[in-house]
N, C-alpha and C positions, 0 to 999 in steps of 0.2 A: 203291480200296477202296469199301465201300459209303457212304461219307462224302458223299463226291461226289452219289450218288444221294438221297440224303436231305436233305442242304442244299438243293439244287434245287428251284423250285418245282413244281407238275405241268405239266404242257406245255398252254400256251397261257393260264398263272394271269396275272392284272394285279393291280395293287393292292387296286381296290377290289372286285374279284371273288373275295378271300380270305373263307371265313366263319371271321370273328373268334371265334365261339361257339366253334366248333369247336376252333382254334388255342388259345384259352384252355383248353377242357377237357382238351389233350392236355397241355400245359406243368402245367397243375395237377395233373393225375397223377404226371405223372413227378417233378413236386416232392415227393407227397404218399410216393411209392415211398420218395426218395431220405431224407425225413425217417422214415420205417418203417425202413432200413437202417440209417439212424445210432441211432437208438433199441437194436434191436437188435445191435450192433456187427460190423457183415456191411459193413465197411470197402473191401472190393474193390467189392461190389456196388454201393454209394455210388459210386465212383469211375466205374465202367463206365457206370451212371444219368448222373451229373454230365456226362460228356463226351455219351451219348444227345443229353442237353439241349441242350448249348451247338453241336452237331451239326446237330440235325433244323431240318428248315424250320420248324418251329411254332415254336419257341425263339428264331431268328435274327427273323422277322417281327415275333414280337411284342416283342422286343428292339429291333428297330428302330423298329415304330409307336410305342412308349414314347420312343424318346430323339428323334422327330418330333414326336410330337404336341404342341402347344400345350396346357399346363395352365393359362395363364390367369392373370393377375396377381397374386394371390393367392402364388404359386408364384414370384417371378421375386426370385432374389436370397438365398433364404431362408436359405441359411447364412450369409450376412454379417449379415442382420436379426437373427438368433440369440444373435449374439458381445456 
């Protein structure tokens, strides 16, 4: 299906030759969509968006550079600091 094609990165992408702008502005739309569709209750179209998301390379990359990235000490532990 076209899943396949869209997960994928472009050919010949590496890590740090991803423009992160870019990948941000697209995940921020489609979130931005997917919260327009719940608003107005267009429940399929949510659904269809939501899988987009969790689909497209922009979504999985910056999904990933998030649960990569080092936030820093501040961050390390915080829901047991919480309790």
């Amino acid at each position: 299906m076209n899943a396949e094609r869209l997960a994928c990165a472009p050919s010949g992408e590496m890590w740090h030759g991803i423009d992160w702008a870019n990948v941000h502005r697209q995940v921020r739309r489609l979130q931005a969509r997917i919260v327009k569709g719940i608003q107005e209750s267009r429940h399929n179209k949510v659904k269809a968006l939501q899988w987009l998301l969790t689909h497209s390379f922009s979504g999985k990359a910056l999904a990933a550079r998030r649960v990569t990235t080092n936030r820093g000490k501040k961050h390390h532990n915080a829901a047991i600091r919480n309790c």
